[in-house]
ROLO-479141 format. One line per 10 residues: number of its first residue (from 1); their letters; for each residue x, y, z of N, C-alpha, C, O, CB. Coordinates in nm, 2 decimals, decimal comma. Atoms other than C-alpha are relative to their C-alpha. Glycine has a CB too. Layout:
BEGIN
NUM> a> X/Y/Z/X/Y/Z/X/Y/Z/X/Y/Z/X/Y/Z ~ ...;
//
This chain:
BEGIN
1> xxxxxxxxxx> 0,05/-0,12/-0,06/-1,08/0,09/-6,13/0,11/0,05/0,10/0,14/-0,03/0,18/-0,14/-0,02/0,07 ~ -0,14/-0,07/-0,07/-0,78/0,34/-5,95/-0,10/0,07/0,12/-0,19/0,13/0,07/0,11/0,13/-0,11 ~ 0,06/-0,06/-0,09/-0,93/0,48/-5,61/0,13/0,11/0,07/0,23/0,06/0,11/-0,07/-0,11/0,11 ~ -0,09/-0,06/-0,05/-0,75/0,80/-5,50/-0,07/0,04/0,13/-0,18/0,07/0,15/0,06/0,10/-0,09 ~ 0,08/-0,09/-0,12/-0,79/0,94/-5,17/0,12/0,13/0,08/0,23/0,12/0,12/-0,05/-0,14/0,15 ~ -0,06/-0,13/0,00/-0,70/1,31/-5,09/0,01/0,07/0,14/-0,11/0,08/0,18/-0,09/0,09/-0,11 ~ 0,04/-0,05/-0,14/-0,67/1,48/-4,72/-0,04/0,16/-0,08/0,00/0,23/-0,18/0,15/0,00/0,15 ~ 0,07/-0,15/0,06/-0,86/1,81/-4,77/-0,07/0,07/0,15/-0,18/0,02/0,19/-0,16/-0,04/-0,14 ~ 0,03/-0,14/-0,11/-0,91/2,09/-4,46/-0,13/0,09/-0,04/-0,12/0,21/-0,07/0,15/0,13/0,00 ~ 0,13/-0,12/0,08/-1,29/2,25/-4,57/0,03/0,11/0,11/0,02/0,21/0,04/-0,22/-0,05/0,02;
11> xxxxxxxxxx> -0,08/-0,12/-0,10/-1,15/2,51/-4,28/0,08/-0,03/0,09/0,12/-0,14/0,13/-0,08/0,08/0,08 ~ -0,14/-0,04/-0,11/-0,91/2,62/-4,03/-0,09/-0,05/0,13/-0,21/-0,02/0,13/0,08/0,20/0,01 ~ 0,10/-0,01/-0,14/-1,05/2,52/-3,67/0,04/0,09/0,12/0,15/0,13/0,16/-0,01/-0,15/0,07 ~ -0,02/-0,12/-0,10/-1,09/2,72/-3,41/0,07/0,00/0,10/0,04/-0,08/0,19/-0,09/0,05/0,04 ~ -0,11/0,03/-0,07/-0,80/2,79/-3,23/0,01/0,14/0,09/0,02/0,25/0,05/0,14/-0,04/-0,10 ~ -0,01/-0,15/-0,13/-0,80/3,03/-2,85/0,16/0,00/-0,04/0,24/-0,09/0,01/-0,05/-0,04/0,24 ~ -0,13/0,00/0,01/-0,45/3,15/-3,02/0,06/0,07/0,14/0,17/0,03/0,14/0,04/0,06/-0,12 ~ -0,04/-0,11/-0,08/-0,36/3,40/-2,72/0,02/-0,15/0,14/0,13/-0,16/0,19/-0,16/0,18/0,02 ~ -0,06/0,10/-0,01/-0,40/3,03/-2,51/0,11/-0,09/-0,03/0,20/-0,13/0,05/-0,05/-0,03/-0,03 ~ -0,13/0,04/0,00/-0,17/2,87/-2,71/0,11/0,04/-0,05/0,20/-0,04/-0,09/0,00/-0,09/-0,04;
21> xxxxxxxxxx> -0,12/-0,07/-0,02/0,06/3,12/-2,74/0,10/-0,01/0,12/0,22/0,01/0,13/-0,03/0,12/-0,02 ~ 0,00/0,00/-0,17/0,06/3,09/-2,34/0,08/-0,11/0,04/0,15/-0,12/0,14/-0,15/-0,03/0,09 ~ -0,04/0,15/-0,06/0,16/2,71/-2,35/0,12/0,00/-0,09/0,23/-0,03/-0,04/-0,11/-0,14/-0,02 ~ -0,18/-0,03/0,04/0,43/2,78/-2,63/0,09/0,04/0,07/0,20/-0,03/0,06/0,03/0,08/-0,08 ~ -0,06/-0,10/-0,07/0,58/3,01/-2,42/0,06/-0,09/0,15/0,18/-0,11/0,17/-0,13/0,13/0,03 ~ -0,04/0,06/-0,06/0,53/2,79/-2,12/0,10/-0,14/0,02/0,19/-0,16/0,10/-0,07/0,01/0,03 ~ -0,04/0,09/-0,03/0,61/2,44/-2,20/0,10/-0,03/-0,11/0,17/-0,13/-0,11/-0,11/-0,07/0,03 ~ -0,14/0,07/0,11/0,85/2,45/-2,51/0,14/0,11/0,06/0,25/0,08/0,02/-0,05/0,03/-0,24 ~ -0,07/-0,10/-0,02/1,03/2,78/-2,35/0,07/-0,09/0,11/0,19/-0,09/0,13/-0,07/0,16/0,02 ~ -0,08/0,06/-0,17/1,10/2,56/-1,99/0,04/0,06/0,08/0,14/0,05/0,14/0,12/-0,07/0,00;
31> xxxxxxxxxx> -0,06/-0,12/-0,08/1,11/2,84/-1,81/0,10/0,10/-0,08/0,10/0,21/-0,04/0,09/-0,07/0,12 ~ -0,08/-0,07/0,05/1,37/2,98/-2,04/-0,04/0,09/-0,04/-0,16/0,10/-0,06/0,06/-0,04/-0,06 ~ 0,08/-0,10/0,11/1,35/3,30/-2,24/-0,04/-0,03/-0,12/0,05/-0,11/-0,18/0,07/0,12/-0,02 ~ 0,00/0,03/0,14/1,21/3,28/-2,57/0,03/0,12/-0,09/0,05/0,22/-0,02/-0,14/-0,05/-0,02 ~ 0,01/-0,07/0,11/1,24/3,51/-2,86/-0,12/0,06/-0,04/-0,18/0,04/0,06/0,04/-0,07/-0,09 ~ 0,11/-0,05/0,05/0,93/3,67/-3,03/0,04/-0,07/-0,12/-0,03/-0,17/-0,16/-0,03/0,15/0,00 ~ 0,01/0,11/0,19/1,06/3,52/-3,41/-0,01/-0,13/0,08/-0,11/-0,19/0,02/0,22/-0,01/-0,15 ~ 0,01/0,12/-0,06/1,07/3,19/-3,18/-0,11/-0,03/-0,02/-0,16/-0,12/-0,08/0,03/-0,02/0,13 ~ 0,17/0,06/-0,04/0,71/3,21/-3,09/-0,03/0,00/-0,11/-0,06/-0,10/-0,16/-0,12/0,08/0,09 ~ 0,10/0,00/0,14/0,59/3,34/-3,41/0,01/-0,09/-0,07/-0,09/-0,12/-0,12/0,02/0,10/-0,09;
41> xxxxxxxxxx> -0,06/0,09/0,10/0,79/3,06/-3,61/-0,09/-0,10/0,05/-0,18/-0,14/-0,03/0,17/-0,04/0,00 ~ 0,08/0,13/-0,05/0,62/2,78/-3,41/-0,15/0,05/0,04/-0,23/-0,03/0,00/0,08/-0,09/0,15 ~ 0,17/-0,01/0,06/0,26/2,94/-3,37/0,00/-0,01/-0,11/-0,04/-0,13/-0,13/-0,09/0,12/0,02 ~ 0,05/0,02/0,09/0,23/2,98/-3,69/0,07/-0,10/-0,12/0,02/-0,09/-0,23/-0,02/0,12/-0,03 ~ 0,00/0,15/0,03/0,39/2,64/-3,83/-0,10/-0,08/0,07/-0,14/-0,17/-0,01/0,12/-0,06/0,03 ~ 0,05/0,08/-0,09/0,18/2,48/-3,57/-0,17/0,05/-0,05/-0,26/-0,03/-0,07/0,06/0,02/0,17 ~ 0,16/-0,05/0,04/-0,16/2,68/-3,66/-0,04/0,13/-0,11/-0,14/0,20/-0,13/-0,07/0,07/0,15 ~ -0,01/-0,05/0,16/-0,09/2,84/-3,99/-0,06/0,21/0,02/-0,15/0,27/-0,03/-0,15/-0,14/-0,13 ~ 0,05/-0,14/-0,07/-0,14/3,20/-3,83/0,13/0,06/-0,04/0,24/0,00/-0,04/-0,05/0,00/0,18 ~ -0,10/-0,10/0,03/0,06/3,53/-3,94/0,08/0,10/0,08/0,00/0,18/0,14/-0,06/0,05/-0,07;
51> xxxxxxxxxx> 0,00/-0,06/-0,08/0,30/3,74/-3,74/-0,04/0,08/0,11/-0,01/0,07/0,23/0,03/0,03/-0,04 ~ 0,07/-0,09/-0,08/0,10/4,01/-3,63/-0,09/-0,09/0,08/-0,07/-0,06/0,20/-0,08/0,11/-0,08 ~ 0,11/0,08/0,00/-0,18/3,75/-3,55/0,09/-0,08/0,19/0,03/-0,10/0,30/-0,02/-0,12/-0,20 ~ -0,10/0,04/-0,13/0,11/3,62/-3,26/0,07/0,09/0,11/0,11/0,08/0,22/0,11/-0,05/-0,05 ~ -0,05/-0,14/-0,04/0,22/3,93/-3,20/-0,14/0,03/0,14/-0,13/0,03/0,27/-0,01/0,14/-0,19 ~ 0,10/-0,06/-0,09/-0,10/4,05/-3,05/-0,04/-0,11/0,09/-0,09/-0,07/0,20/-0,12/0,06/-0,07 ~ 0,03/0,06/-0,13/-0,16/3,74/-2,85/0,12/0,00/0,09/0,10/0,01/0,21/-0,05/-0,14/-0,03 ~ -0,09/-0,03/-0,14/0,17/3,77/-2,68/-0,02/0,11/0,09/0,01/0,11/0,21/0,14/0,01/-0,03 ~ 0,02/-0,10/-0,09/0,06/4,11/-2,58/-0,10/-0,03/0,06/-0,12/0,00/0,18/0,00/0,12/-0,03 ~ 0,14/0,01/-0,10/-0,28/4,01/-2,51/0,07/-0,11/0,18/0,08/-0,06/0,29/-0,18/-0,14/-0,14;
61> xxxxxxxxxx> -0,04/0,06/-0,10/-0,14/3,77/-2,25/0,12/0,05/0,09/0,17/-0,02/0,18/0,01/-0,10/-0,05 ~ -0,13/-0,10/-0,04/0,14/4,02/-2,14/-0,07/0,06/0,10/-0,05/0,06/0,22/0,06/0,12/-0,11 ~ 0,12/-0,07/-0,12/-0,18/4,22/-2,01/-0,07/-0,07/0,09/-0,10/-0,03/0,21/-0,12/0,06/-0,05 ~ 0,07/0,13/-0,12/-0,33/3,94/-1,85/0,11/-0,05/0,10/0,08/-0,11/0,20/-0,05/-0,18/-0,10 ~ -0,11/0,04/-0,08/0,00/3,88/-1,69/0,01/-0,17/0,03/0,05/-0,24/0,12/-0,02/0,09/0,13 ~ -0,04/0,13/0,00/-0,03/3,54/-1,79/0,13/-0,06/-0,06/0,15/-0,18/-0,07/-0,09/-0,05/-0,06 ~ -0,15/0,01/0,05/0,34/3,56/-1,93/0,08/0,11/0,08/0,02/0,20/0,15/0,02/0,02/-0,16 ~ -0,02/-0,12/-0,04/0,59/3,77/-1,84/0,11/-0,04/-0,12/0,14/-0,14/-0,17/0,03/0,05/0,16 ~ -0,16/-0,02/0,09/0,91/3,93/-2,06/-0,01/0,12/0,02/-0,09/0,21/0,06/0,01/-0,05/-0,18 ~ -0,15/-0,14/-0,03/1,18/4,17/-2,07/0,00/0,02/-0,12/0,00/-0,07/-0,20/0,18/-0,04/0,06;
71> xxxxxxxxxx> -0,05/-0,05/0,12/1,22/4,40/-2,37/0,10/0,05/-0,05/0,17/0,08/0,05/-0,05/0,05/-0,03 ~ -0,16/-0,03/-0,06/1,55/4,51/-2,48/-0,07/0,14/-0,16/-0,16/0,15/-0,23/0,21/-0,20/-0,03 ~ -0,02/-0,09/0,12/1,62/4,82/-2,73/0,08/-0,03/-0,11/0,15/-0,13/-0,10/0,06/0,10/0,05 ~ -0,10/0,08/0,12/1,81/4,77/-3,08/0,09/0,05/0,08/0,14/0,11/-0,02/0,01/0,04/-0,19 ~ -0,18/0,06/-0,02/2,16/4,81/-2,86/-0,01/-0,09/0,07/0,08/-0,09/0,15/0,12/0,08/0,06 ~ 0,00/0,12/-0,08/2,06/4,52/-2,71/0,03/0,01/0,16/0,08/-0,08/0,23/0,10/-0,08/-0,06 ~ 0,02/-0,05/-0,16/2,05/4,68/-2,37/-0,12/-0,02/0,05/-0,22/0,02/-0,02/0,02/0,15/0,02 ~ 0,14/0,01/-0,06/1,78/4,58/-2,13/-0,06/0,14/0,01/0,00/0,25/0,03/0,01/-0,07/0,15 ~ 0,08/-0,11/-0,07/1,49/4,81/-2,05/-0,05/-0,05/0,16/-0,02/-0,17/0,20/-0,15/0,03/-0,09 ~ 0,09/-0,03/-0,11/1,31/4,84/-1,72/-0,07/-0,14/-0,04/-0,09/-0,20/-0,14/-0,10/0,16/-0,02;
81> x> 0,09/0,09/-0,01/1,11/4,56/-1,59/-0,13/0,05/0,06/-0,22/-0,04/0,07/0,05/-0,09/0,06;
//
């Protein structure tokens, strides 16, 4: 008799992404600047979540002013803080 045993996810769990967008940001960034492809790449390896889906928690937390960042224009010139 062969016994297989399988890991199997019946769902995704529930994850305050706009949270741990906050702590990406904080504790893998080290104070440093991050990227936006940065965050997105590691939220969603880490909690299987899609661009936009990262996108909007970095702004949600932008408004909350629980982050902060600088945006630049495509010539790579800062804007306004």
């Amino acid at each position: 008799m062969v016994l297989e045993q399988r890991l199997a996810v019946t769902r995704s769990p529930d994850v305050d992404l706009e949270e741990r967008v906050r702590l990406i940001v904080e504790l893998w960034g080290e104070g440093e600047a991050l990227d936006e492809e940065k965050i997105v790449m590691v939220a969603g390896n880490l909690y299987g979540v899609g661009p936009e889906e990262v996108r909007e928690a970095i702004f949600e937390n932008l408004r909350k002013g629980l982050i902060r960042g600088r945006f630049y224009v495509l010539d790579g010139s800062p804007s306004r803080e």
